[in-house]
N, C-alpha and C positions, 0 to 999 in steps of 0.2 A: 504494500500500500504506500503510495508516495506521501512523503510528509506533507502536511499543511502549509503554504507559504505564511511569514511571518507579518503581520500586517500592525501591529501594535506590540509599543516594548509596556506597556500600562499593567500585565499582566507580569512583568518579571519582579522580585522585592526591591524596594527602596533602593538598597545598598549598590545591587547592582548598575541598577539607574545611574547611579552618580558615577559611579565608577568608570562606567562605560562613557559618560559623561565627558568626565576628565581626560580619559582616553583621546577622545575625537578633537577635546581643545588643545592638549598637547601636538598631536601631530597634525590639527591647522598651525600652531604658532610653529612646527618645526618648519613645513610645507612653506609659511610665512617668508621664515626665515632665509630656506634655500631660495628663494624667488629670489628674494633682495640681495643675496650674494652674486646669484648667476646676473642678477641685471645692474650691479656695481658700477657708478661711473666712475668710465675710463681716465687714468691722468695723461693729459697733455704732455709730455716731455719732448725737453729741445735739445739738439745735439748736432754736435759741428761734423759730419761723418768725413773731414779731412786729418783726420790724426789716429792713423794707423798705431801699433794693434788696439787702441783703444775703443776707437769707432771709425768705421771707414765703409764705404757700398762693397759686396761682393762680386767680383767680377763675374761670377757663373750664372748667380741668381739674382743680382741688382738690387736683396735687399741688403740693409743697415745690417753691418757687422760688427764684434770686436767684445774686448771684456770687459767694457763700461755698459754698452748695451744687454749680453747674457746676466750682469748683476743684476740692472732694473727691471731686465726682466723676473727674472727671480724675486728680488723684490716687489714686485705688482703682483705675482701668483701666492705671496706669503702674503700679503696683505689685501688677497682680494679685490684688486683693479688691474683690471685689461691698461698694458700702455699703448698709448696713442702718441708715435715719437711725429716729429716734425722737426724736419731737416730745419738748418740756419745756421747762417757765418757765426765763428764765435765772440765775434765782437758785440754781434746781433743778442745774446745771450741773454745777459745782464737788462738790456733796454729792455727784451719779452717780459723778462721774468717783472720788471718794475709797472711792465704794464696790464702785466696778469693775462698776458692774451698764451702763457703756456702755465703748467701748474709747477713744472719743478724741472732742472736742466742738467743733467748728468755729460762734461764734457771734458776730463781729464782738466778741473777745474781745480787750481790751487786755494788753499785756504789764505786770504791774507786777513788782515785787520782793517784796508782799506775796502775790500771786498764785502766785508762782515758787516761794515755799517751801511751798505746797499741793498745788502740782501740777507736772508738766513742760509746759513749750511747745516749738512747733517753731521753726523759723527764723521768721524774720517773713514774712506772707504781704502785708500791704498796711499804708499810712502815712495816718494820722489825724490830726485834731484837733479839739478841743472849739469849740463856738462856743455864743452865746448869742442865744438870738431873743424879742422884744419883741412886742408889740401897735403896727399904725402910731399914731402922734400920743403913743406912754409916751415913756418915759424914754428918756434917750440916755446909755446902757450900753454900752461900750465893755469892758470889765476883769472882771476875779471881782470885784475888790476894790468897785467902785461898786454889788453888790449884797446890800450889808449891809443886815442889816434890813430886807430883802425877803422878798416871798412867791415859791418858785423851786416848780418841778415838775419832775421828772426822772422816769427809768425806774428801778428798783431795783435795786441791786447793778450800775450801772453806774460808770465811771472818772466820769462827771459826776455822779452821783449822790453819790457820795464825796469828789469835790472840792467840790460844794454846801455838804456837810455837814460842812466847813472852814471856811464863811465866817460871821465873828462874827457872833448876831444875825438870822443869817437862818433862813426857818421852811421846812423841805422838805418836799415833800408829795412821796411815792414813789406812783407807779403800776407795771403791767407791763408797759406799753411805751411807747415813745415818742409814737406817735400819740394816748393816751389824755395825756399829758401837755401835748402841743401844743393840743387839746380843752379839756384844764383851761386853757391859756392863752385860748384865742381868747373861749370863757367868760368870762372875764373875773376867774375867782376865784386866776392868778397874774400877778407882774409880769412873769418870766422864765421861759425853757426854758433849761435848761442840755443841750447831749447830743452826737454827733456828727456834723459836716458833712453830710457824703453820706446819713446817715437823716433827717436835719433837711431837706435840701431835697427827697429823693424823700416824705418822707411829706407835707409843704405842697402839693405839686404834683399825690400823688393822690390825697391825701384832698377838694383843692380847699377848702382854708382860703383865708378870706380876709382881713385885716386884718394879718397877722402879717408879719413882717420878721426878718433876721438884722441884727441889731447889732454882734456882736463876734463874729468868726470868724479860726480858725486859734489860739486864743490857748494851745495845746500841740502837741507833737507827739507824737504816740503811734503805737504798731505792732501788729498787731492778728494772734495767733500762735493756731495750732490744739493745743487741750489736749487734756493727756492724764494718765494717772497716775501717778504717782509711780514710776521705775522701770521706765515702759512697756516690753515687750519691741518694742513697733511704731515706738517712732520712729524709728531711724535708718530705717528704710523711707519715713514720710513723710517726712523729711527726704531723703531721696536723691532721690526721685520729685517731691515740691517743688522743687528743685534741678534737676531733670532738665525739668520742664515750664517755667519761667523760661530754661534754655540755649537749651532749641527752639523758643522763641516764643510756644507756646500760651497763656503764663500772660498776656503780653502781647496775644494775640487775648482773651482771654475779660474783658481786664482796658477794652480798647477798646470791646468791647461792652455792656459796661452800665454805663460813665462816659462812653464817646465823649471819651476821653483817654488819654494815654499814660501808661505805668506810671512811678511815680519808680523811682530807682534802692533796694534796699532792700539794709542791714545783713545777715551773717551773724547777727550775734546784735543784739538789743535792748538798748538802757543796763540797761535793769533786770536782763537776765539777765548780763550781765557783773560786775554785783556780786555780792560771796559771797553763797549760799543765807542763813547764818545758823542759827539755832534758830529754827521759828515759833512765836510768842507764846502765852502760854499763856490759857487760859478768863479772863477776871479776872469773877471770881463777883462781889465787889459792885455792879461797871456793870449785871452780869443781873440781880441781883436789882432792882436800882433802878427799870430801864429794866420789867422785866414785872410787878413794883408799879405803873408808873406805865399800862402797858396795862392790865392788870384793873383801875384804875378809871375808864377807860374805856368798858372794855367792862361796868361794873357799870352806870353812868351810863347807858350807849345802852339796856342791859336794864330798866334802871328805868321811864326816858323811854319807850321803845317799849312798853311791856306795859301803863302806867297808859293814856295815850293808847288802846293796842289793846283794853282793857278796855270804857273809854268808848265804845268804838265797835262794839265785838262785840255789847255790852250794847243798845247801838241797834238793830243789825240786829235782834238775836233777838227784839226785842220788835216791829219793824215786820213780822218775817214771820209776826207774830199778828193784825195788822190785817186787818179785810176787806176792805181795800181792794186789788184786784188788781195795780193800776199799782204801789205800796209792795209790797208782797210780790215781784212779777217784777222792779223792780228791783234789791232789795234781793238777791234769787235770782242775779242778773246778775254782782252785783259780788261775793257768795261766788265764784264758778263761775270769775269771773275771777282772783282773787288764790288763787286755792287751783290752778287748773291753771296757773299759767305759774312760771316759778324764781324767788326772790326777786334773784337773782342779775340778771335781764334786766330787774323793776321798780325795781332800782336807778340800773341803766346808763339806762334811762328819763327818772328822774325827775332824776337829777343832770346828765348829759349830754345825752339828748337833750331833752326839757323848753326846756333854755336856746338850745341850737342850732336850733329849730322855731321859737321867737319870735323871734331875733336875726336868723334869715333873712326873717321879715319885719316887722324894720326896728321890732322890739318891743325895747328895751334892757332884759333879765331875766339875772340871776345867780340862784342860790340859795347858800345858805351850807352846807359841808359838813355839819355837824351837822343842820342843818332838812334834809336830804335824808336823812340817813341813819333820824332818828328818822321823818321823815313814810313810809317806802316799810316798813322795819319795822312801822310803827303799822298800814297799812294791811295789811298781810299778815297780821297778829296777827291783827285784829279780824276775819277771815275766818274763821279757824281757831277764833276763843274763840264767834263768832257760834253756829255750828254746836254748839260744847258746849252753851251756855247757851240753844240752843232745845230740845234734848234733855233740858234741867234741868228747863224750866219747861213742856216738854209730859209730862213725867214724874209729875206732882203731879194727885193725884186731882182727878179734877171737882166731887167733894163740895165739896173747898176752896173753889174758883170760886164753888161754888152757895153756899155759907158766906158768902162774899165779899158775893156779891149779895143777899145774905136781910138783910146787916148795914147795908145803905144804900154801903157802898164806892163811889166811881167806879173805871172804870176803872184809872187811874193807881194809887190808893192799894189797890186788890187787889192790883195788881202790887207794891209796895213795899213793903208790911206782909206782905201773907201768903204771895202765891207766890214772890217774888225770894227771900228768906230762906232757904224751902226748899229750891229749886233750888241755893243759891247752897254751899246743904251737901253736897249728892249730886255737884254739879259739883267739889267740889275738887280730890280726885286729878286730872284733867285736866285743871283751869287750872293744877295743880303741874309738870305734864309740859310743859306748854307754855311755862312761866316755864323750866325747863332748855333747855328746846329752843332758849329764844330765847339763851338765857346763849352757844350756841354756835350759832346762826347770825348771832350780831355779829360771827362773822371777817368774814363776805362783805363788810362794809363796810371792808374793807384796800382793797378794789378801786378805789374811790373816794377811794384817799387817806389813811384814816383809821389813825392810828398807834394801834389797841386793840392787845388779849393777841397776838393772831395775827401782826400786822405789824410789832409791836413785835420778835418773835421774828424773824421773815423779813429786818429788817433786821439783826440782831445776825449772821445766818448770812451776809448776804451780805456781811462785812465781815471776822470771824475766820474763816468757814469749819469751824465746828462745829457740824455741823448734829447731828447725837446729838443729845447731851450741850442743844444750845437748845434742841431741839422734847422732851426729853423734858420738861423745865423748865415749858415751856409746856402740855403735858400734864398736867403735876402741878398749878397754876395753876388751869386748866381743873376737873380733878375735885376739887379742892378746892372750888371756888364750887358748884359743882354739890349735890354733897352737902350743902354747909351749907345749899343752898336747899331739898335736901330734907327734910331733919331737921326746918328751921325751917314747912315746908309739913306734916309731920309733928304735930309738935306743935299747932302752929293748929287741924288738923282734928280731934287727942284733946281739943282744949280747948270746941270745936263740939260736939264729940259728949256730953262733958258737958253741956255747958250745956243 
């Protein structure tokens, strides 16, 4: 006989009632519980992925790699949040974190005291030290102090970066990262690498340099803590869950895996954070003004140099892609096609870095000097760009002219110079006026290379106070002020043209 279905519990005692009661509210509130764990919000974390083994892209699978990345993550899986990383320069870091647009920034980040009253750190996660690396057969550098009055290269807004730029006398050239700095060394156009151990010898090892050497190493010790913001509501979580992967060993597996060494022992807290916060330091406006006076004429100088050069050369193509000669014409068509479709950004990295590394590898001794790379890959992208205005100028001008030309005895050359350049050279103005602005702001991209114009002059100021506002609007204003003035003055020229 099949049982009766149960249709009412009113029939079972009391006790059970409750009991069973209990039952079903305990595993709602567990059932609760797991809900809110699996649907956990994610932390935002930022991280520079140029600083190998720490964090760097994988070449196989193009994601984020390295053992600051396997930590956090480890870290979000003890503590219950999916990370959600998001790529940024590491200069970028510090400004995210103050603007809260990430929740917390794991990037082979040194603890200091100036750091500390910007942002919070967590315990320290791993122990560091600066070392210096040479060229074989240079100098034997040993100390900071033995590189006075040298040429140093470092990464921007790093602990060596700013210790660089302590020592009397010496000239730093910041990049954004370290393997572009070790590149300036091997080059030939610095004496020293200032930066850290472990990314100084994994980046030599995969970039497969060759000639270079560590000179002075270990010469600090530093602790390398994951940021966060001011007041974070998250940290005692990473701090617990940091804490919690070091007791059970994992922080020490993941720490074996990608040094194939054992962990030091590390500090609760870091020296620097044991000292009082303080007040952090305020803007001082005359270093800004000084420092982005001395960028805009820089960046005046590269636009000058670039655009006369670009000029001369534009003016060349436009007039060969009038010849009948096919071979000039299709060349001349070549080298538009190629400096107008590729980024100035990649003809730079080109002509500065790789340029000197294609002949050095074989056994050609070539430097180029920062400036002669910046104004040559500028000049040559200009005259790309002016070529095409100023064939449009001069295919513009009635054929009468031409025939004018020809009825007058002209040669070729002197048609072009007396009667059609002139012409053109009035109708083109507006567009060589756009192009002279244009170039005024793509001399930032020469930061990349080194170059302390408007841009990187700004980029270092941030990476040191940590006001980023308040610098980049500066540099903004900077910026539209040359801008304008070159308009006005482009203005004028052309109502002075049109009278005449």
């Amino acid at each position: 006989m099949a049982p009766r279905p149960l249709r009412s519990l009113r029939h079972l005692p009391r006790r059970w009632r409750a009991a069973l009661a209990a039952l079903i509210t305990a595993l709602a509130v567990a059932a609760g519980g797991f809900s809110w764990a699996a649907s956990a919000a994610p932390w935002r974390v930022g991280t520079d992925p140029t600083f190998p083994p720490f964090e760097f892209r994988n070449a196989q699978s193009g994601r984020i790699s390295g053992f600051d990345i396997a930590l956090m993550e480890a870290i979000g899986q003890q503590a219950g949040h999916p990370i959600e990383w998001v790529p940024m320069p590491f200069d970028g870091l510090i400004p995210a974190l103050q603007a809260r647009s990430v929740d917390a920034a794991i990037s082979a980040m040194t603890i200091t005291a100036q750091r500390a009253r910007a942002i919070e750190f967590s315990r320290p996660y791993f122990q560091a030290g600066q070392a210096i690396v040479v060229r074989d057969g240079g100098p034997q550098i040993q100390t900071l102090d033995q590189l006075k009055g040298r040429r140093i290269a470092v990464q921007i807004g790093t602990t060596g970066a700013i210790q660089a730029s302590e020592i009397p006398g010496a000239r730093v050239s910041s990049f954004d990262s370290t393997p572009l700095a070790l590149q300036e060394l091997a080059n030939g156009n610095a004496d020293a690498v200032v930066s850290d151990v472990p990314a100084i010898l994994y980046a030599i090892d995969q970039a497969k340099l060759t000639g270079l050497r560590i000179s002075g190493e270990h010469l600090t010790t530093e602790y390398y803590g994951i940021a966060l913001p001011l007041r974070s509501p998250i940290l005692p979580a990473v701090n617990q869950s940091l804490n919690a992967l070091i007791a059970d060993g994992t922080y020490a597996k993941l720490y074996r895996e990608w040094f194939a060494a054992d962990p030091p022992v590390l500090p609760e807290l870091a020296p620097a954070q044991e000292q009082p916060s303080g007040v952090f330091a305020g803007l001082d406006l005359q270093l800004l003004a000084v420092n982005l006076l001395k960028g805009a004429s820089v960046t005046l100088m590269l636009t000058a140099l670039s655009f006369s050069f670009g000029l001369l050369g534009g003016t060349a193509l436009a007039v060969l892609l009038q010849t009948p000669w096919r071979w000039l014409h299709w060349g001349s068509r070549i080298y538009i096609d190629f400096f107008r479709g590729t980024p100035m950004l990649v003809q730079l990295f080109l002509i500065y870095f790789g340029l000197p590394a294609l002949l050095q590898s074989m056994a050609v001794p070539f430097t180029i000097n920062r400036l002669v790379a910046a104004v040559t890959a500028l000049s040559l992208n200009v005259a790309a760009y002016l070529a095409e205005t100023l064939r449009s100028g001069i295919e513009s001008i009635d054929r009468g002219q031409w025939e004018a030309a020809d009825a007058l005895g002209l040669s070729p050359l002197e048609r072009m110079r007396f009667v059609i350049a002139p012409q053109a050279l009035r109708r083109v103005l507006p567009p060589l006026a756009n192009e002279f602005i244009t170039l005024i702001k793509d001399t930032s991209l020469a930061a990349v290379i080194g170059f302390d114009e408007l841009f990187r002059q700004g980029q270092l100021m941030v990476a040191t106070t940590y006001r980023a506002f308040e610098i980049y609007i500066a540099v903004a204003l900077v910026y539209l002020l040359m801008t304008t003035t070159a308009s006005l003055l482009f203005k004028r020229l052309e109502a002075r043209w049109q009278l005449g």
